[in-house]
C-alpha positions in Angstrom: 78.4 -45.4 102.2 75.2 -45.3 99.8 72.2 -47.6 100.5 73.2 -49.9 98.1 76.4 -50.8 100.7 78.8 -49.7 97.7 81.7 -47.0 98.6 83.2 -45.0 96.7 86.5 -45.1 97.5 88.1 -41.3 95.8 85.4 -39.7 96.4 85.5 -35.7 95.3 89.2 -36.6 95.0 90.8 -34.4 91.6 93.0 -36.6 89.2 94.5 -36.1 85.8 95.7 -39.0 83.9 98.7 -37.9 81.6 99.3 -41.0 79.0 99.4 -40.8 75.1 97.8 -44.0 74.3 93.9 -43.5 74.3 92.9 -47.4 75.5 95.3 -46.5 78.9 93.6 -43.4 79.4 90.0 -44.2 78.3 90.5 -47.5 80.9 92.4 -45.2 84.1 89.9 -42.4 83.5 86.6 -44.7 83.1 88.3 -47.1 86.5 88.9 -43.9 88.7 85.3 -41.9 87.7 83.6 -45.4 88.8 85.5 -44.9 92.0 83.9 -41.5 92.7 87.4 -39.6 91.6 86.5 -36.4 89.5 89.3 -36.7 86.8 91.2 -34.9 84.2 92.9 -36.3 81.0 95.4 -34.9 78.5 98.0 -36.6 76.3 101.4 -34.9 76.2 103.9 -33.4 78.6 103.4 -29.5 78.2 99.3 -30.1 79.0 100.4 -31.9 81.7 102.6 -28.8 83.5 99.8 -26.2 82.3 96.9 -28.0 83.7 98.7 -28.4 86.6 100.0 -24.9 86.9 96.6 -23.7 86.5 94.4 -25.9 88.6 96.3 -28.5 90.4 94.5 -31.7 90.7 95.4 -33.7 94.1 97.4 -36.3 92.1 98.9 -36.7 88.9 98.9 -40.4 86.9 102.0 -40.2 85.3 103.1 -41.7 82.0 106.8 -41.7 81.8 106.7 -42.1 78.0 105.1 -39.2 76.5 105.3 -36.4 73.6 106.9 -33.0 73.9 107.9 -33.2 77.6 109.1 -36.6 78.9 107.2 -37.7 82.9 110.4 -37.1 84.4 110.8 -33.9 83.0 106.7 -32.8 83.9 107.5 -34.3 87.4 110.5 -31.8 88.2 108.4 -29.2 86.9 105.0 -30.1 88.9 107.5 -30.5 92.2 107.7 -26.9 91.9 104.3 -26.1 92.5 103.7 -24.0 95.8 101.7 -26.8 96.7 102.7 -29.9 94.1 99.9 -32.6 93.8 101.1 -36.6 94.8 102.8 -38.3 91.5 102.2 -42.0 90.4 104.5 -42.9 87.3 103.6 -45.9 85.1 105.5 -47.0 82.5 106.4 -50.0 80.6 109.9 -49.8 80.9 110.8 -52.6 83.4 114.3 -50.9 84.3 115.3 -50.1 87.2 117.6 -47.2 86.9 114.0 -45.2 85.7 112.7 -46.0 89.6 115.4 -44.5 90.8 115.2 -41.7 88.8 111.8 -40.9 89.4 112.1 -41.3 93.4 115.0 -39.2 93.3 112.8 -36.6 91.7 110.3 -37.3 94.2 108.1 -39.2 92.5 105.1 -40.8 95.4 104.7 -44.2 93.7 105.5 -46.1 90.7 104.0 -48.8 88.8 104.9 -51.2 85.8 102.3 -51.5 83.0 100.0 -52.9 82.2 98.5 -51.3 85.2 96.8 -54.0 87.7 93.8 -50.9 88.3 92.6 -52.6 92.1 96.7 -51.3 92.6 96.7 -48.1 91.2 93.2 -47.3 93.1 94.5 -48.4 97.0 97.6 -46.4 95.7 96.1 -43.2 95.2 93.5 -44.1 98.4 96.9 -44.3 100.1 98.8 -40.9 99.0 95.5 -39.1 99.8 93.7 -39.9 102.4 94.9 -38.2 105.5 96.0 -40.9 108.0 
């Protein structure tokens, strides 16, 4: 807690945002940095896997949509990390048969764009913060 009574509430806590549309990831990335998050951005599917390969992060905003590697096909491939950072998909795609998809991969939460941000923040708060 700072003097001015404002918390940050990810803190030190290392994010990348994986989304190919620059507004989403300008707005996540600019939302979570205000929160105290130190974040990570990139824009396609193969960045996604080699940033995370190389330097996980402690959780990964998913895209489902995206170019050259599809999220469910970069969230097989991050569950494979020794250690895999926590996954929240977000996608547009209101069907239901993608949920199920991604939590059979092992996906750690999923949310329908447009992204309610106050959600996506007590989400990540949740997956990370040790209980």
């Amino acid at each position: 807690m700072t003097d001015t009574g404002f918390e940050h509430r990810l803190t030190d806590i290392k994010i990348l945002v994986v989304d190919d549309d620059p507004e989403v990831l300008a707005a996540i990335d600019q939302a979570l940095q205000a929160e105290g998050a130190l974040t990570q951005t990139c824009m396609d599917g193969n960045s996604a896997v080699r940033i995370c390969s190389e330097d996980p992060p402690d959780l990964v905003v998913l895209d489902v949509m995206l170019p050259k590697r599809s999220g469910f096909l970069v969230l097989e491939k991050l569950k494979e990390i020794p250690k895999p950072p926590r996954v929240i998909m977000v996608t547009a795609n209101e069907g239901r048969r993608h949920q199920q998809f991604a939590e059979a991969l092992g996906v750690d939460g999923y949310l329908l764009k447009p992204v309610r941000l106050e959600r996506l923040i007590t989400m990540i708060r949740e997956l990370v913060t040790p209980q």
